[in-house]
C-alpha positions as CSV (number, residue, x, y, z in Angstrom):
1,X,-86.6,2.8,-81.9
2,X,-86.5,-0.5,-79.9
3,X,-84.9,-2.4,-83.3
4,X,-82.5,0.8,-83.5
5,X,-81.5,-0.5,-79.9
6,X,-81.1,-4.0,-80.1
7,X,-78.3,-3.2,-83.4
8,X,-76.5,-1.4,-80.9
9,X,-76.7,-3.5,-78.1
10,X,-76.3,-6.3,-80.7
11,X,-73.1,-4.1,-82.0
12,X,-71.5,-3.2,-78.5
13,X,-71.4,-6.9,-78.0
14,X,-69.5,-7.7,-81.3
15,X,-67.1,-5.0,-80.7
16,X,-66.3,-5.6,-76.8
17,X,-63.6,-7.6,-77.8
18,X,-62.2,-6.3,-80.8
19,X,-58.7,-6.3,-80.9
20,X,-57.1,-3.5,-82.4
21,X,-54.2,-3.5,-84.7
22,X,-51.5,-4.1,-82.7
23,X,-53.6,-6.9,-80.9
24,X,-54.0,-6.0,-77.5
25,X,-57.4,-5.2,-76.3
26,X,-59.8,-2.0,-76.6
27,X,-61.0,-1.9,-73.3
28,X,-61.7,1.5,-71.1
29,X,-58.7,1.5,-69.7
30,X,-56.5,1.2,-73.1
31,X,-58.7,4.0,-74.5
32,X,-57.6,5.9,-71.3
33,X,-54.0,4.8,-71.4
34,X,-54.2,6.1,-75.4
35,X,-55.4,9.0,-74.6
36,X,-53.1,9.9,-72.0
37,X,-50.4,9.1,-73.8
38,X,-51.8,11.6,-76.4
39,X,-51.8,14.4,-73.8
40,X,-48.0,13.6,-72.6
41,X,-47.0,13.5,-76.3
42,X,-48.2,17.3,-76.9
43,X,-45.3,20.0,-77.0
44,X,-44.3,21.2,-73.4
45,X,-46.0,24.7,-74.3
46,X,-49.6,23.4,-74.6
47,X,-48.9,19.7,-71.8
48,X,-48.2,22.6,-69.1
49,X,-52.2,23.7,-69.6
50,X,-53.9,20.6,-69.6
51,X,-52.9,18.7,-66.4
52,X,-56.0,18.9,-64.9
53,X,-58.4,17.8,-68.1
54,X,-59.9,14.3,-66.9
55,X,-60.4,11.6,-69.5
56,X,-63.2,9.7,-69.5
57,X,-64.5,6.6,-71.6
58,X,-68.1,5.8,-72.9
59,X,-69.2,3.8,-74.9
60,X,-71.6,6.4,-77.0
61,X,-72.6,10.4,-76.1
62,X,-76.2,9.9,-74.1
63,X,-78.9,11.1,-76.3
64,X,-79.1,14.5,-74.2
65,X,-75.6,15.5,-75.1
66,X,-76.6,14.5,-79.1
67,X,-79.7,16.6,-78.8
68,X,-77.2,19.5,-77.5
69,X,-75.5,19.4,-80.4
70,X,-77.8,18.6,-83.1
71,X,-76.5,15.1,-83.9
72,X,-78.8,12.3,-84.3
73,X,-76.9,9.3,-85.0
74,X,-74.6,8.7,-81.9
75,X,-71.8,6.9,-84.1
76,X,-71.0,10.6,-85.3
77,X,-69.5,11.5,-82.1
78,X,-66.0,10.2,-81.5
79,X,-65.1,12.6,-78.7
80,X,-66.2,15.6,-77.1
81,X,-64.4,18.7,-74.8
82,X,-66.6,19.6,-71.6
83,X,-65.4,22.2,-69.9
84,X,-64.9,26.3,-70.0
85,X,-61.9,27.4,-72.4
86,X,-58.5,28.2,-70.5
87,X,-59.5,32.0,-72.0
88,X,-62.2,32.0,-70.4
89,X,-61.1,30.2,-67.3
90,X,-60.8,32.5,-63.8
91,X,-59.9,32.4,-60.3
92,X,-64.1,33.5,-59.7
93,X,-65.6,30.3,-61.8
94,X,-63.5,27.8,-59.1
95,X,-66.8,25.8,-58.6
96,X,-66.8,24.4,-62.3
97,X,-65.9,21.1,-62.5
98,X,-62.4,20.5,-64.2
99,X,-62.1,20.1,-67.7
100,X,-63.1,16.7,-69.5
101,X,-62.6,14.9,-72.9
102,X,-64.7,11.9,-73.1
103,X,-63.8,9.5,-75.7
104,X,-66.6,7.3,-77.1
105,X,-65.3,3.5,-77.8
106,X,-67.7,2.2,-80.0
107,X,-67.7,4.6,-82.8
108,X,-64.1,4.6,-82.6
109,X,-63.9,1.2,-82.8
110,X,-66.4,1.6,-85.6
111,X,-63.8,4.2,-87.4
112,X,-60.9,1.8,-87.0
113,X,-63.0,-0.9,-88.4
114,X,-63.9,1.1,-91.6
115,X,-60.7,2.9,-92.3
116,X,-58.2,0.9,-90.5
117,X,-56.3,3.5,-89.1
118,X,-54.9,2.4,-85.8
119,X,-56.6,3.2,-82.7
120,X,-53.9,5.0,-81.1
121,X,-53.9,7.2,-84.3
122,X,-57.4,7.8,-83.8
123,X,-57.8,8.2,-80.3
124,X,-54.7,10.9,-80.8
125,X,-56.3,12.7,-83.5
126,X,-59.6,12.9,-81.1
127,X,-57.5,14.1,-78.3
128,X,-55.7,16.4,-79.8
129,X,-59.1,17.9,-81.2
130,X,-60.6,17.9,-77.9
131,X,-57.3,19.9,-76.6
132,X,-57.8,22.4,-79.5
133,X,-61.3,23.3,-78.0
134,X,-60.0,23.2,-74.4
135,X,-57.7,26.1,-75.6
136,X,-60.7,28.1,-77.3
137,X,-60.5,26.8,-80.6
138,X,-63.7,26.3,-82.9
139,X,-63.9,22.8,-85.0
140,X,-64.0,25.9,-87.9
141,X,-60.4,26.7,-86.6
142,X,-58.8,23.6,-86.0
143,X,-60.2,22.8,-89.8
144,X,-58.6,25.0,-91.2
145,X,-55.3,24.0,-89.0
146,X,-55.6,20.4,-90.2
147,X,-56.1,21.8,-93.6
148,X,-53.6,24.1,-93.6
């Protein structure tokens, strides 16, 4: 476990700097920048519904949210949708907090490394996922979309 650490300490320091394709830097607030940017890009029918979904960067899921979902290697997890479904959204839930994609920067970085697809490709294609579940859409569904 401790060794298991120290690669990923060891690896967050590598990739701190990384410069992706275009040369600019991959800090928090480019990812954020991406990713809103993703949002604004999405036809007017589905931007009107998610005004109020907050983005926020870290570097990997904590290992509470990995145990939630049965992952055990936090590199698997690019990005993830917390919130209630606008189907399932109503005027009596108003103390939930808003919805939230978090977007986590190293194994994205680690994805751009190994495939060297641009990041704002890849932050878009996580967004874009993450919407797909803030509308009620399983990753089954939005398989089958991207498949489609």
């Amino acid at each position: 476990m401790q060794a298991k650490r120290r690669e990923i300490v060891g690896i967050r320091a590598h990739i701190a700097g990384m410069p992706h394709r275009s040369g600019s830097s991959t800090d928090t607030a480019t990812f954020e920048r991406l990713a809103r940017a993703a949002l604004e890009n999405l036809p007017e029918q589905f931007r009107a519904h998610v005004g109020d979904v907050v983005i926020r960067v870290e570097e990997f899921a904590d290992r509470a949210i990995l145990d939630g979902m049965g992952i055990d290697d936090p590199w698997e997890l690019t990005g993830l949708y917390h919130g209630r479904p606008l189907s399932e959204q109503s005027i009596w839930a108003s103390a939930d907090m808003p919805p939230m994609i978090t977007l986590y920067r190293a194994p994205l970085l680690r994805e751009l490394r190994e495939t060297g697809v641009a990041l704002t490709d890849l932050v878009t294609h996580v967004v874009v996922h993450e919407v797909g579940h803030h509308f009620g859409l399983s990753d089954e569904d939005m398989h089958r979309i991207e498949d489609g």
